[in-house]
C-alpha positions in Angstrom: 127.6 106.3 101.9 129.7 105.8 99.1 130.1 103.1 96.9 132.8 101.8 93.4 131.8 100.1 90.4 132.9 96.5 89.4 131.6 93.7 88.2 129.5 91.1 90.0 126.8 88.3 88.9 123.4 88.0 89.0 123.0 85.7 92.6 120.3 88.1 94.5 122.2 88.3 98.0 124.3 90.7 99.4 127.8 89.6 101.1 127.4 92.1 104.2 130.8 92.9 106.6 130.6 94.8 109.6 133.9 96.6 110.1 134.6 97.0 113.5 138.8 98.0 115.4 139.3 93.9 116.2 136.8 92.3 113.9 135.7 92.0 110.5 132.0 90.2 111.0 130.5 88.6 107.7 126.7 87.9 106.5 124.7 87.3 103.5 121.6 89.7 103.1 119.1 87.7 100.8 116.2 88.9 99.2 113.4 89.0 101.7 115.9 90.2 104.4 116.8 87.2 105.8 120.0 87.6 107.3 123.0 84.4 107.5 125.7 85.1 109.7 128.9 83.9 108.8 131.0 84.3 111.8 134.4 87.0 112.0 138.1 87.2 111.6 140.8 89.7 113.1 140.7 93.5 111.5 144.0 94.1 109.4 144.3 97.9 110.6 147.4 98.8 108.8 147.9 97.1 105.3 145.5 98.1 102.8 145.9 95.1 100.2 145.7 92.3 103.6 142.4 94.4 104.5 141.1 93.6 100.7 142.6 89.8 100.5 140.8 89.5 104.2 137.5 90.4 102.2 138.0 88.3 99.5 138.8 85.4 101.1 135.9 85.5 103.6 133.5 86.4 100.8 134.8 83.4 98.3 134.1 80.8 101.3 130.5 82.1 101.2 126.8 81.7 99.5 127.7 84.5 97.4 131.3 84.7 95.9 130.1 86.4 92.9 127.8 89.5 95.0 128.4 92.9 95.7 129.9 93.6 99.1 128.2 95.8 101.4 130.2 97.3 104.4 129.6 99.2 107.8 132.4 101.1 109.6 133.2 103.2 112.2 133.8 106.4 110.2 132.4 109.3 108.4 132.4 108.5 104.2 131.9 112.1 102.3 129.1 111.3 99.7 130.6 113.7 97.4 134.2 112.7 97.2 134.1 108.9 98.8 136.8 109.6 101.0 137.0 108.2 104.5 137.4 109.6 107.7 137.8 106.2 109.7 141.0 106.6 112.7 140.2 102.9 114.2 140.9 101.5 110.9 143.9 103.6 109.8 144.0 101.7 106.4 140.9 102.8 105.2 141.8 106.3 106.1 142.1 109.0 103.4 140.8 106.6 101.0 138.1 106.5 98.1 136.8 103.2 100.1 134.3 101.6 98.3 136.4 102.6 94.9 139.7 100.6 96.2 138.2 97.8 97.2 135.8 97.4 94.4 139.2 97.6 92.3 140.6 95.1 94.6 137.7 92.9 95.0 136.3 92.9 91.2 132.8 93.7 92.1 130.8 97.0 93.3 131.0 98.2 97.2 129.3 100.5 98.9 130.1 102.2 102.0 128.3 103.0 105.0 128.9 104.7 108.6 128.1 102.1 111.3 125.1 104.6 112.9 123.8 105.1 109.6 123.7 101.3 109.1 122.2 100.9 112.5 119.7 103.5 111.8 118.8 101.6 108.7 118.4 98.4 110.0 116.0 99.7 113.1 114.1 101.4 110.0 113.9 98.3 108.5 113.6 95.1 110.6 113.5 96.5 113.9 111.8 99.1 116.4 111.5 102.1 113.7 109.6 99.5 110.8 106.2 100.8 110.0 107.8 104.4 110.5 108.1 107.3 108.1 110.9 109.2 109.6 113.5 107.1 112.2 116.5 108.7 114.4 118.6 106.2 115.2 120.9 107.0 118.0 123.7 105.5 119.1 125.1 105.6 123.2 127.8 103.9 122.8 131.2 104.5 123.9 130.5 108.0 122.0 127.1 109.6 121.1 126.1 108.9 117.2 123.1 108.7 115.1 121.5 108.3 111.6 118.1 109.9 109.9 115.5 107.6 107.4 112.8 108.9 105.8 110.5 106.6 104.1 113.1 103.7 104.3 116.3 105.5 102.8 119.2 106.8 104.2 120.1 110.9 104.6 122.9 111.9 103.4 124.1 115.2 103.9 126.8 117.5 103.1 130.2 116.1 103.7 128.2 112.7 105.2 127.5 114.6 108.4 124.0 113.9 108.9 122.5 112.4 111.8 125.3 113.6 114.5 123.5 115.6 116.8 126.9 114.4 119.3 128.5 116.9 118.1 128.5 120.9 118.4 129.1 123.4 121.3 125.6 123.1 122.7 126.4 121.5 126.3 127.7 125.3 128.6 128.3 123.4 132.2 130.0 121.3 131.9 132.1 122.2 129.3 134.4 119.4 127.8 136.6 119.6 125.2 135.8 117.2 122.8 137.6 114.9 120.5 136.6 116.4 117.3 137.4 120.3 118.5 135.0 121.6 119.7 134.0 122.5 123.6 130.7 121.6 125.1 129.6 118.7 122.8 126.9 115.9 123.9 129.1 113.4 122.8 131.5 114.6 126.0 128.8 114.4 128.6 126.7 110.9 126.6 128.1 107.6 126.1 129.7 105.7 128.4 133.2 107.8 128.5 130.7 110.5 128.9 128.9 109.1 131.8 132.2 108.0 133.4 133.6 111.9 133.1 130.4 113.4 134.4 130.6 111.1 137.6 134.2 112.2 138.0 133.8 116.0 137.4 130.8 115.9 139.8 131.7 113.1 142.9 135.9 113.2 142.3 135.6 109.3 142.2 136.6 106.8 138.9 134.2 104.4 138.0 133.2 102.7 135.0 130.0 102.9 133.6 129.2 99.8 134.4 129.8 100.4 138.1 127.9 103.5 138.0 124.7 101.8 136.5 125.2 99.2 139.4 125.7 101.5 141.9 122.5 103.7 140.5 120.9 100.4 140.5 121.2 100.0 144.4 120.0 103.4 145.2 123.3 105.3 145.0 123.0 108.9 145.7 126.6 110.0 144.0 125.2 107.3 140.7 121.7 108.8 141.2 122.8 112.3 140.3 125.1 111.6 137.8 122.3 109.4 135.9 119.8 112.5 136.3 122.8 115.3 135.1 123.0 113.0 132.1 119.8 112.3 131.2 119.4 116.2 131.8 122.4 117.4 129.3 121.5 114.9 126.7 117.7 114.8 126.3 117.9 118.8 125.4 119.6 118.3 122.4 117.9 115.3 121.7 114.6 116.8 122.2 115.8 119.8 119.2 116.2 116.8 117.2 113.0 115.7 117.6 111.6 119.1 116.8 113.8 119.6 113.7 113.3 116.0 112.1 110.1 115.0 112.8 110.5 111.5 113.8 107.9 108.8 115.4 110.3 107.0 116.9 114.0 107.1 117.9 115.6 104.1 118.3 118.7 103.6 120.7 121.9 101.5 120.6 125.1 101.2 121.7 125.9 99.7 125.1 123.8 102.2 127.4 121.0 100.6 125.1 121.0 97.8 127.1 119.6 99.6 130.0 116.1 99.3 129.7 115.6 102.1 132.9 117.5 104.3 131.5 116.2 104.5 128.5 112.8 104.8 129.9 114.1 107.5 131.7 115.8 109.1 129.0 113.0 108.9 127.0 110.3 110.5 129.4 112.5 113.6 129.7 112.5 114.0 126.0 108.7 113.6 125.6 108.5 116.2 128.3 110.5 118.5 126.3 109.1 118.2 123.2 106.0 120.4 121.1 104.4 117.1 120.3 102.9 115.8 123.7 102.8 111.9 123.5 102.0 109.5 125.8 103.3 106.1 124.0 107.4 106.0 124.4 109.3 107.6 121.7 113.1 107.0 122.5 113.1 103.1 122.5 115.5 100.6 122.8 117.0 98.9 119.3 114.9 96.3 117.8 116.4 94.6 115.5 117.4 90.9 116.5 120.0 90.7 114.1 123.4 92.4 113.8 122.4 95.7 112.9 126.0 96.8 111.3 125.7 93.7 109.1 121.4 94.3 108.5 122.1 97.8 107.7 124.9 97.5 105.3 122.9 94.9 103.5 119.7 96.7 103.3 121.9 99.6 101.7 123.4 96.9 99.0 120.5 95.8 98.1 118.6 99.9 98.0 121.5 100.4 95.6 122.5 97.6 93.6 118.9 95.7 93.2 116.3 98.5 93.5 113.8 97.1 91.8 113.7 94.2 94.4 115.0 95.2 97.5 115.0 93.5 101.0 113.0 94.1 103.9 
């Protein structure tokens, strides 16, 4: 998280954009946390200053033309410097973000990465509220996640916290993973993940869709893929569990939407952990809104309205 100074006036919302590879979605977080959608537009990857007029246009057709501007994207922001780490939206790479575009747009910005915001939102209007400490985790595409403790946000060093996807922790099998490293959970979680696991194991291509199908139907090739996932990933996931301390992890991302799996997912981490539960701990996501746009929101209003914050 990140965000720039500017100037803005004293409307209580905050104009919320999730930024996402082919769309920019808008909302309006007002106090209370009611969230209004505002629909999306096409992502300008390339061009800095049509990213910023994109924003200020949207945001001047809105509620609030005058708020603070809260955004989600896919991307690790340093807390220390505000740089950006963000390769889907090559624009917003290398920069001070939320300083650029709070020049550009005239008003403050802050910055958040789209698991954090998740993780956020679940904290706050969906499975995790009521919580003291929520792990949000994302199986996506990729495996990501986020950490709140008593409603706020963790930020660690360098903006890393909360991505338990990553570090050489998974021995067989051993994938070289996108960020360097071999043996990461984000090689063997996820969809891709899933999809390379059935491959390594069976020599056949299939989606993850097809896979879930095909597990579904009583597969025996999907079956043991599903249980070689669910073996690799609730381990580490498990460690979290230990290390953190939370009551509940909510899950999102695309795999998210398999309620079995979860369940399955989550009954091998309960089994692995020193706390011995019997209520479900790994969930699905809860919150009914757009999470990216909920969690970016939330954020604004935690840092630009403290004293009367949403949710």
């Amino acid at each position: 998280m990140c965000y720039g100074s500017g100037g803005w006036g004293e409307r209580r919302m905050i104009n919320c954009v999730d930024v996402g590879g082919s769309f920019l979605k808008f909302g309006v977080l007002e106090k209370g946390g009611t969230l209004r959608s505002l629909g999306q537009v096409a992502t300008p990857l390339t061009d800095f200053q049509q990213f910023a007029q994109t924003l200020a246009a949207q945001v001047a057709r809105g509620p609030a033309p005058d708020a603070p501007v809260a955004l989600a994207l896919p991307g690790v922001i340093d807390p220390e410097t505000g740089h950006v780490t963000c390769a889907n939206v090559n624009c917003l790479h290398g920069r001070r973000a939320a300083q650029d575009l709070a020049a550009a747009l005239g008003r403050r910005v802050v910055v958040v990465n789209d698991a954090d915001a998740f993780s956020l939102a679940e904290a706050g209007a969906g499975a995790g509220r009521g919580h003291r400490i929520v792990f949000g985790v994302i199986l996506g595409t990729g495996v990501g996640g986020g950490l709140v403790i008593e409603g706020k946000l963790i930020f660690g060093a360098g903006g890393l916290t909360g991505e338990w996807g990553h570090g050489p922790v998974i021995a067989d099998p051993a994938f070289l993973c996108g960020c360097g490293q071999t043996g990461c959970v984000d090689t063997v979680g996820g969809a891709r993940g899933m999809e390379r696991l059935h491959l390594h194991f069976h020599g056949v291509t299939l989606t993850s869709h097809q896979i879930v199908d095909a597990w579904a139907a009583g597969d025996r090739q999907a079956s043991a893929t599903i249980d070689r996932l669910v073996d690799l990933i609730s381990g580490p996931l498990a460690l979290v569990v230990n290390v953190v301390g939370p009551s509940i992890v909510p899950v999102g991302g695309g795999l998210s939407n398999v309620p079995a799996l979860i369940a399955k997912l989550d009954e091998a981490v309960r089994s692995r952990i020193l706390r011995k539960i019997a209520a479900p701990l790994v969930v699905p996501a809860g919150c009914a809104q757009p999470p990216g746009l909920v969690g970016a929101g939330l954020l604004g209003w935690q840092t630009f309205f403290p004293e009367g914050a949403a949710g």
